[in-house]
C-alpha positions as CSV (number, residue, x, y, z in Angstrom):
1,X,-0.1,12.1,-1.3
2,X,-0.3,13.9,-5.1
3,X,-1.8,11.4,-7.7
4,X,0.8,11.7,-10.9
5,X,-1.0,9.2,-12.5
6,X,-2.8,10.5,-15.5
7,X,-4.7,7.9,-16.8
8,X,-7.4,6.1,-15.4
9,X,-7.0,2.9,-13.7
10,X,-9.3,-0.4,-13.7
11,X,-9.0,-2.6,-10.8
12,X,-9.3,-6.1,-12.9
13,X,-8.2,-9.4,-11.7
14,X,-7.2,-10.8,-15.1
15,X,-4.8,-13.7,-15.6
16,X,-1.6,-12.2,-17.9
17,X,1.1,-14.6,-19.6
18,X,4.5,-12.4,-19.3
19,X,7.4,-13.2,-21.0
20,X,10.6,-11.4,-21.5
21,X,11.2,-9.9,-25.2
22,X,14.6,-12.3,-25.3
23,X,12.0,-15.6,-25.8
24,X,12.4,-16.9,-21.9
25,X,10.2,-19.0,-20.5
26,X,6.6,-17.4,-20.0
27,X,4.9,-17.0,-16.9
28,X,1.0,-16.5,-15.8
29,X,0.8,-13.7,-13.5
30,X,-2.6,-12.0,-12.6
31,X,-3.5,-7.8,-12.9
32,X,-4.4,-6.0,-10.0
33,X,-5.0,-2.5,-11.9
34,X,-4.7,-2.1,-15.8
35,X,-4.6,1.3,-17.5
36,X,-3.8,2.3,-21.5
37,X,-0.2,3.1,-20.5
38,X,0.3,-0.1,-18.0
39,X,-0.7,-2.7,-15.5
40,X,0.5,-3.6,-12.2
41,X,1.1,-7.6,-12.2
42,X,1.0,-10.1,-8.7
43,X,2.5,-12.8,-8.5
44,X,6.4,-12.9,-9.1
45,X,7.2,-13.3,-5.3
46,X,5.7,-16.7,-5.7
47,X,7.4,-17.8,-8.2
48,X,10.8,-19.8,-7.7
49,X,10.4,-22.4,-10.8
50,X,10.4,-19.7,-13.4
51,X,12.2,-16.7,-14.3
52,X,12.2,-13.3,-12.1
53,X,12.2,-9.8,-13.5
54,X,14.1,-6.9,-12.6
55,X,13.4,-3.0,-13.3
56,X,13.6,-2.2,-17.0
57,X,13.2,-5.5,-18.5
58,X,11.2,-5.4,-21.9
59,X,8.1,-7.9,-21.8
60,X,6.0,-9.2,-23.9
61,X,2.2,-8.9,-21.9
62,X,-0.7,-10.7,-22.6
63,X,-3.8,-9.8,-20.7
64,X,-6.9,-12.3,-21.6
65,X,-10.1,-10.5,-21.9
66,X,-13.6,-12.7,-21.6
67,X,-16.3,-11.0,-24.4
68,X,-19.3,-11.7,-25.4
69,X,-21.2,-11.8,-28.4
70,X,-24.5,-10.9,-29.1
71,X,-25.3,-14.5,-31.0
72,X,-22.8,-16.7,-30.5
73,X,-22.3,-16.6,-26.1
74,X,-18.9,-16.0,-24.7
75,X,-15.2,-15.7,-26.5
76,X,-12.3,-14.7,-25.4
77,X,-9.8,-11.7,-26.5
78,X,-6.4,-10.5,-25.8
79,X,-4.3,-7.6,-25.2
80,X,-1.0,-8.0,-26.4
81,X,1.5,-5.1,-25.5
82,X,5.1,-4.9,-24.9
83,X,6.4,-2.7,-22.0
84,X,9.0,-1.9,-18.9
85,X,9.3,-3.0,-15.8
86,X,9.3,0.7,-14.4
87,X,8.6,-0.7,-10.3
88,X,9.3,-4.3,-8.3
89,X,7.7,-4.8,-4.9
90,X,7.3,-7.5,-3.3
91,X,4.3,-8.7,-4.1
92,X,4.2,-7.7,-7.7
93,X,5.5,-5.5,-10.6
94,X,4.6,-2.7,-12.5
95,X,4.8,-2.2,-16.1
96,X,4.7,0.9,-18.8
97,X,3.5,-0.5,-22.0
98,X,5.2,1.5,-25.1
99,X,2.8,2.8,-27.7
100,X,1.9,-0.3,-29.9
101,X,-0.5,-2.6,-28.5
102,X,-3.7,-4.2,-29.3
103,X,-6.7,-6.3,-29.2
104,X,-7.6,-9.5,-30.6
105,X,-10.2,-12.5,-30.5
106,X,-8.5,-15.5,-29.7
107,X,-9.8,-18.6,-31.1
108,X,-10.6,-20.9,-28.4
């Protein structure tokens, strides 16, 4: 089968809090691949006390990062990125992010 993906992807098993752009209830999720145009999300099959997702909902994503600093030991940072749900499976989802996202420390 032809690869059309054009970016690279990372397999990462991060944990990701998803919410829909509306202000629903949020819900942890973890990445199975994460690229600069999306990420592929387990988890929403086991889900039944929060809210389910269905192909081309906008979501707000937040992927949490674990860093280090040369000094200080270990912080954490975030992704934040807003996106499509462009495929649902059953085990998980997959999501286009639109242009704007970033990285941050998080103060923890």
């Amino acid at each position: 089968m032809l690869e059309r993906r054009s970016e690279v992807r990372f397999q990462l098993k991060l944990e990701a809090m998803v919410e829909e752009a509306r202000g629903q209830d949020a819900m942890i999720l973890r990445t199975r691949d994460v690229s600069s145009v999306g990420v592929y999300l387990h988890g929403q099959e086991q889900r039944t006390d929060g809210p389910t997702y269905c192909q081309g909902d906008l979501l707000l994503i937040q992927i949490y990062l674990p860093a280090f600093r040369p000094k200080d030991g270990r912080i954490m940072s975030v992704v934040r990125a807003e996106g499509r749900v462009v495929r649902l499976e059953a085990q998980g989802l997959a999501i286009r992010f639109r242009r704007e996202s970033r990285i941050e420390p998080l103060d923890v």
